[in-house]
C-alpha positions as CSV (number, residue, x, y, z in Angstrom):
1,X,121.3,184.6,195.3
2,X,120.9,181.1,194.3
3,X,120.9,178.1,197.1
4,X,120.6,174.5,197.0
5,X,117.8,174.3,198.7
6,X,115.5,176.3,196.2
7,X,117.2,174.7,193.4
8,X,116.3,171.5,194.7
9,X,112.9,172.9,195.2
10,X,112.3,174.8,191.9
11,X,113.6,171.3,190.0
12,X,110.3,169.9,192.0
13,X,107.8,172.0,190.6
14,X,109.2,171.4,187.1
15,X,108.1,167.3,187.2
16,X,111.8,165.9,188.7
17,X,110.5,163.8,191.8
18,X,114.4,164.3,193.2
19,X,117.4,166.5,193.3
20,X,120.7,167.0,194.7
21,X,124.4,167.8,194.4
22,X,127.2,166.5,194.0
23,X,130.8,167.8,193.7
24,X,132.3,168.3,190.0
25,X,135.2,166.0,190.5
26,X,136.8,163.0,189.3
27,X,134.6,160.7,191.7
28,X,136.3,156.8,191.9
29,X,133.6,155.4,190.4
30,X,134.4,157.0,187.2
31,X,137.9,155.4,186.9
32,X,136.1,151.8,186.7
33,X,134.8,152.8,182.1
34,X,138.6,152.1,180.5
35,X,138.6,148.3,182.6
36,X,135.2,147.8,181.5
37,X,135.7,149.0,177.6
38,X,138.6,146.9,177.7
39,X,136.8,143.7,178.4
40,X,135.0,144.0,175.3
41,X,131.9,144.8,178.1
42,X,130.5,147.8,175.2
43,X,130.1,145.1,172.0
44,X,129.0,147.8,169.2
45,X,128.8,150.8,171.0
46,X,131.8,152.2,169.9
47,X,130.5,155.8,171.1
48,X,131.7,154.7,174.2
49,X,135.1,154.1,173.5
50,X,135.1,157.4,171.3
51,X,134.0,159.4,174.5
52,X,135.9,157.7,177.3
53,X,138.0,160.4,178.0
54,X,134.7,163.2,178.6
55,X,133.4,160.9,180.6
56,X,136.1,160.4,182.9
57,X,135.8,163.9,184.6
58,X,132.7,166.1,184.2
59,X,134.8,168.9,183.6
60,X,135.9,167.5,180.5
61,X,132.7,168.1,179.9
62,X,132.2,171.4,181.5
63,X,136.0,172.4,182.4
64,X,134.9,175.3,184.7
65,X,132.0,173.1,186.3
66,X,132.6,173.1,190.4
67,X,129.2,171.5,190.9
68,X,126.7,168.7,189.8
69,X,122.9,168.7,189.8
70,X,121.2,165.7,189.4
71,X,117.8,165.0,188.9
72,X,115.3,161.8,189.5
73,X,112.5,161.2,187.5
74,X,110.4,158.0,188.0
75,X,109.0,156.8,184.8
76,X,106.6,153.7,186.3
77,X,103.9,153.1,184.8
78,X,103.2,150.2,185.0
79,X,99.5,148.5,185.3
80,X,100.7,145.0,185.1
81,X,100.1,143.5,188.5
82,X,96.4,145.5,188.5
83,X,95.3,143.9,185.2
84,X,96.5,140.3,186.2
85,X,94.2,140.6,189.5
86,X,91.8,141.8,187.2
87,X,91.7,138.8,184.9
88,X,92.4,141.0,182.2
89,X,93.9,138.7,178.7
90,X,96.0,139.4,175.9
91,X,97.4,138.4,172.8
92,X,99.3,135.2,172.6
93,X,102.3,136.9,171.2
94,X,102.5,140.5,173.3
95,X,105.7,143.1,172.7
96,X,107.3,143.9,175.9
97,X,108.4,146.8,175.5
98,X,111.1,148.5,178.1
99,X,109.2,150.9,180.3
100,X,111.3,154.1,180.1
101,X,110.4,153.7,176.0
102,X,106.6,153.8,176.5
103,X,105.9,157.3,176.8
104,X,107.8,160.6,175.0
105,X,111.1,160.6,174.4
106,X,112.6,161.4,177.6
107,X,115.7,163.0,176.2
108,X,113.6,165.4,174.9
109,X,110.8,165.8,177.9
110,X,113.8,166.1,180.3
111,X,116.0,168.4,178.2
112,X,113.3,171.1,177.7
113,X,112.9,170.8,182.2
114,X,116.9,171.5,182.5
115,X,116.4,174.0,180.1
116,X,113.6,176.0,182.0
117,X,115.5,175.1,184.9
118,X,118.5,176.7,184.1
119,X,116.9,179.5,183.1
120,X,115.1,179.8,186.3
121,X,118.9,179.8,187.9
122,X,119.9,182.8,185.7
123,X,117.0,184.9,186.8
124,X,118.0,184.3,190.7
125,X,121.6,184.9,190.0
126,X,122.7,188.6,188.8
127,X,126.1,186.7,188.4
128,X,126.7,185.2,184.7
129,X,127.5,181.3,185.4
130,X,128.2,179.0,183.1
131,X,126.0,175.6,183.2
132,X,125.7,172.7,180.5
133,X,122.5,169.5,180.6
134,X,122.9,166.5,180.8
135,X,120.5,163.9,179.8
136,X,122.0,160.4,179.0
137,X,123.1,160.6,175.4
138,X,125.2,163.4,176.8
139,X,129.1,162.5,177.9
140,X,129.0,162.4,181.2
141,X,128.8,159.3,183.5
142,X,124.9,160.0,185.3
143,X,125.3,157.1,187.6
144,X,128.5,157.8,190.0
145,X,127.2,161.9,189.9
146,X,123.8,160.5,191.0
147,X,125.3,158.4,194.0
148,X,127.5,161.4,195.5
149,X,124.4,163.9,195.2
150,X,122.3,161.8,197.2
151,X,120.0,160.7,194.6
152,X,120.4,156.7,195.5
153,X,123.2,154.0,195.0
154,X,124.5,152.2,192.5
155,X,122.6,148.5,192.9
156,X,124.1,145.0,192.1
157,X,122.0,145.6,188.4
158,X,123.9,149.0,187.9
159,X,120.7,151.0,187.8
160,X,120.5,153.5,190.8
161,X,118.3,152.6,193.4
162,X,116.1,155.3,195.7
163,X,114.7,153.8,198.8
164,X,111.6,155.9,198.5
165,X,111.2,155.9,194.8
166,X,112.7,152.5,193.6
167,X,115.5,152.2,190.4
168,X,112.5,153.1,187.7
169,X,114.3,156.8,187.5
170,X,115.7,158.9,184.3
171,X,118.8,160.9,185.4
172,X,119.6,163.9,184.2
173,X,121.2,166.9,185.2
174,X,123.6,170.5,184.7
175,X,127.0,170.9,185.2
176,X,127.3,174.4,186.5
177,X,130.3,176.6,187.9
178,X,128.5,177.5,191.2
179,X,129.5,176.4,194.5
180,X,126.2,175.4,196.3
181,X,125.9,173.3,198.9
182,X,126.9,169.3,198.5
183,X,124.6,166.9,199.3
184,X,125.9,163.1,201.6
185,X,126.4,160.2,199.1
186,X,124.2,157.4,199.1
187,X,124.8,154.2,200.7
188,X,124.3,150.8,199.5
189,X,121.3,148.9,200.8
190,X,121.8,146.0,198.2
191,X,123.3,143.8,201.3
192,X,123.1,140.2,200.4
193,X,120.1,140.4,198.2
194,X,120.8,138.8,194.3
195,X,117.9,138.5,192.7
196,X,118.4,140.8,189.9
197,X,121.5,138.8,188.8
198,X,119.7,135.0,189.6
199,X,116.7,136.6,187.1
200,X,118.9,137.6,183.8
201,X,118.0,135.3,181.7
202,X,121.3,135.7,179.5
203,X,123.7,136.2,182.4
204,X,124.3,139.6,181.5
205,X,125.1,140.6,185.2
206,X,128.4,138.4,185.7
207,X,129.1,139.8,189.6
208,X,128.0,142.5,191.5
209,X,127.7,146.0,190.2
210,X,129.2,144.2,186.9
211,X,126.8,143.9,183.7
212,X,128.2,142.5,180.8
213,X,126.5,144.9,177.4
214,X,126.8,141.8,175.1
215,X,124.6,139.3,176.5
216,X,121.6,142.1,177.9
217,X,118.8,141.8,176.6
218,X,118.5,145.6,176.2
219,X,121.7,145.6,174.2
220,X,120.8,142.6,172.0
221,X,116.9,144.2,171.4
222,X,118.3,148.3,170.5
223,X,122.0,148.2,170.2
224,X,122.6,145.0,168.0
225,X,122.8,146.3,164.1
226,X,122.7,143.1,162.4
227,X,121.4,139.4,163.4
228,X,120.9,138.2,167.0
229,X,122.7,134.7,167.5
230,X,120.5,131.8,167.1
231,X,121.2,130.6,171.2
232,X,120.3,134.3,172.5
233,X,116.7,134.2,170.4
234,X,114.7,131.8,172.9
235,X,115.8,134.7,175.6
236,X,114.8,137.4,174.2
237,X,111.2,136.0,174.9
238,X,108.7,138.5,174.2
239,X,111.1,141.7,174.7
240,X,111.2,143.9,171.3
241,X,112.4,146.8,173.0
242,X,114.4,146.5,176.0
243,X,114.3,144.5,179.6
244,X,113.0,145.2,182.8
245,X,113.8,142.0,184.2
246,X,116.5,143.0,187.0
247,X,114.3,145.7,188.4
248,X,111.5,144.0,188.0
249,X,112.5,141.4,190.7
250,X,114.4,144.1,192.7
251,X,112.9,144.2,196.5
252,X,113.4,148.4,196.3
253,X,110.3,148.3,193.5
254,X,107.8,146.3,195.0
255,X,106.1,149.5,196.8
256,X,107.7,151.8,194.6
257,X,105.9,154.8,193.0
258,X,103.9,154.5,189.9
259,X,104.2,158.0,187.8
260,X,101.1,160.2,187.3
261,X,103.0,162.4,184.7
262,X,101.2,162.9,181.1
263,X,104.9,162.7,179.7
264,X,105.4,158.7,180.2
265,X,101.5,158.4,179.2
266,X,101.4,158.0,175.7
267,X,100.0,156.1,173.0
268,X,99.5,152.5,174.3
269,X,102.7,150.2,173.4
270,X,103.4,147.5,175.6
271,X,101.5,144.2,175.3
272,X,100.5,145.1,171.5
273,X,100.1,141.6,169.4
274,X,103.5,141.2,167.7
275,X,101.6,139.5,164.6
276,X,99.6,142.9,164.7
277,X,102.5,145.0,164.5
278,X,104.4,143.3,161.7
279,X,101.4,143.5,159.2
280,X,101.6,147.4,159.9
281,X,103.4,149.2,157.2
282,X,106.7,151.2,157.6
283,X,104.7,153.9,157.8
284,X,102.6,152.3,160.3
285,X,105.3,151.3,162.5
286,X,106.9,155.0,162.5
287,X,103.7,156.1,163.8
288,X,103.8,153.8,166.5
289,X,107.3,154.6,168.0
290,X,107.5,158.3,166.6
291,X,107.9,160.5,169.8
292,X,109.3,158.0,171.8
293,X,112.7,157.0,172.9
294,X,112.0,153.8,170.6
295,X,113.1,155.9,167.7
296,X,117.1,155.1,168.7
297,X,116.1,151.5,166.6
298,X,115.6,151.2,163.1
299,X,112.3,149.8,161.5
300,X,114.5,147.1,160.4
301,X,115.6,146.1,163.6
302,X,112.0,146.3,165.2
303,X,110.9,143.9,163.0
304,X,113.8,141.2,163.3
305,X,112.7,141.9,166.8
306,X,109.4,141.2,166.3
307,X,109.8,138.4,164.4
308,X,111.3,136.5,167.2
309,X,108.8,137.6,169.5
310,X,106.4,136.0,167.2
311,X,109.1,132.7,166.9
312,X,108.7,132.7,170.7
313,X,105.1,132.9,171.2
314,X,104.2,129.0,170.7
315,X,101.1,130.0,168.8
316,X,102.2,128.2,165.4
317,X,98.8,129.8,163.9
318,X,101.3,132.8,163.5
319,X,103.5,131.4,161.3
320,X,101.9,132.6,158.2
321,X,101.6,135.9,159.7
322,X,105.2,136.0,159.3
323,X,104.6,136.4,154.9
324,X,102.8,139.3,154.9
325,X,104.9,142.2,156.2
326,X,103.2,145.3,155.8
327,X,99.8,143.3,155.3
328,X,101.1,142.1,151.8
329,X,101.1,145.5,150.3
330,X,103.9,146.1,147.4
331,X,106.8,148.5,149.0
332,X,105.0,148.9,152.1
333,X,107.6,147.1,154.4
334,X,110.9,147.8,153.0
335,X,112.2,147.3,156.6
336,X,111.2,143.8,156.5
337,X,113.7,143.3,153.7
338,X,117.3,142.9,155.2
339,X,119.3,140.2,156.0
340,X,118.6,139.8,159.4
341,X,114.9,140.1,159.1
342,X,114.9,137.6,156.8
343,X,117.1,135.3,158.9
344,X,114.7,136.4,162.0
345,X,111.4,135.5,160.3
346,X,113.0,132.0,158.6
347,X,114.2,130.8,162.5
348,X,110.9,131.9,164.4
349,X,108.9,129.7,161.4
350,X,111.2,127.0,162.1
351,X,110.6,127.3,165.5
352,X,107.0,128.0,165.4
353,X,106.9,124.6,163.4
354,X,109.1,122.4,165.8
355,X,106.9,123.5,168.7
356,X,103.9,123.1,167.1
């Protein structure tokens, strides 16, 4: 007979540092999506609007689901701090790349864990029970499910927050018929602390609890098909895949853990030389995200990217970096060839140029 508790334990032993349940039911937090779709909050990701009314309810998702497991994994690893008290240099024009992005695709890593997990549950159980994973690209609203099992609260940067294990977390989870044992909700400990939203550097947090998708520099670096406006470029920085900023500065992360697991150890991506990577060839660059959540971006878009990385770097010895994609090679760097590659590369050489 399956119970929480060994749940809870057997998710554990699978790599998930947290567990817990929460009720299948139309929590309040849910009800907050439509106001927020309605403010024009989602920009392009029209997905969302297409699958507002799944995510309203998890059983939409899962009609006969009476429970909600929820799963915490921290993805940390970063080595930052450590190599600045080690003296340790870079490049002048370094990618900063989003840390849940640097190791193997999590929606795959994750899935395959639910999966043995759920298998697991059907061995304990002589009972057939329906159960359906979750794991972000999925329809179901992770966040408010992760609150009322227990897992952490929602902070002031909309990330859930663990006061043992910090906001660095992938949620994921299964919707299941089963009755077990609900777990408290989490309280929030933001109290009057707001960093995170004094630290966007686009303003993308415009109140509490509130982030605005169209000026995020996550949004902006992955979500954004075409060109980035010319006043959001200098912000991006050095960012060519994702932001980190508003848990970087978050109080909960300062001792929080850093990950041992092989999974989010994978080929080396942050703080590569931008210049570097935009003299690799399409091919090149495929190799360099393939198996990694980095994948959800096109070539194309990883190089306007990188482009403005380079624009942003100050180091105008770049600039002729900039005309020789794919090292020069004929048809090597198709991706290089769009629209708003082009107007990416022609901006960061006039920048590049005005601050040299």
């Amino acid at each position: 007979m399956l119970h929480a508790d060994g749940i809870k334990e057997q998710a554990r032993s699978l790599g998930f540092d947290v567990c817990g349940i929460a009720p299948a039911a139309a929590l309040p937090e849910l009800a907050h999506l439509p106001d927020w779709l309605a403010r024009g909050c989602a920009g392009e990701m029209i997905y969302l609007h297409k699958s507002a009314h799944v995510r309203a309810d998890i059983r939409k998702f899962l009609p006969s689901a009476r429970s909600v497991i929820v799963t915490g994994t921290v993805y940390n690893t970063d080595e930052g701090i450590r190599q600045k008290a080690e003296g340790k240099t870079g490049p002048s024009d370094p990618v900063q790349i989003a840390r849940y992005a640097r190791g193997r695709d999590y929606h795959v890593v994750l899935g395959e864990r639910l999966e043995v997990l759920v298998a697991w549950m059907r061995e304990q159980q002589s009972e057939p029970f329906d159960a359906a994973i979750f794991v972000d690209k999925h329809q179901v609203q992770e966040r408010p499910y992760a609150r009322h099992a227990g897992i952490g609260w929602i902070g002031k940067n909309t990330c859930v927050i663990n006061p043992e294990l910090g906001s660095f977390l992938f949620l994921a989870g299964i919707a299941t018929d089963l009755a077990l044992d609900i777990d408290a909700p989490s309280l929030d400990q933001c109290g009057a602390c707001t960093l995170c939203i004094d630290a966007c550097p686009t303003g993308a947090l415009v109140d509490a609890h509130v982030l605005d998708a169209t000026r995020c520099i996550s949004y902006l670096t992955i979500e954004t098909a075409g060109a980035i406006a010319p006043d959001e470029r200098p912000q991006i920085a050095n960012h060519a895949y994702g932001c980190d900023i508003c848990q970087d500065v978050c109080p909960w992360n300062l001792a929080g853990p850093r990950s041992e697991d092989p999974a989010w150890h994978a080929v080396p991506r942050n703080g590569v030389s931008a210049a570097a990577l935009w003299q690799q060839t399409d091919n090149e660059l495929h190799q360099f995200v393939a198996g990694s959540a980095m994948t959800h971006l096109t070539l194309s878009g990883f190089r306007r990217n990188l482009a403005m990385v380079i624009g942003n770097s100050g180091d105008g010895s770049l600039a002729a970096v900039l005309d020789r994609p794919g090292r020069g090679i004929r048809n090597a760097a198709h991706s290089a060839h769009t629209p708003a590659v082009e107007d990416a590369v022609a901006w960061a050489r006039g920048r590049l140029k005005t601050e040299g």
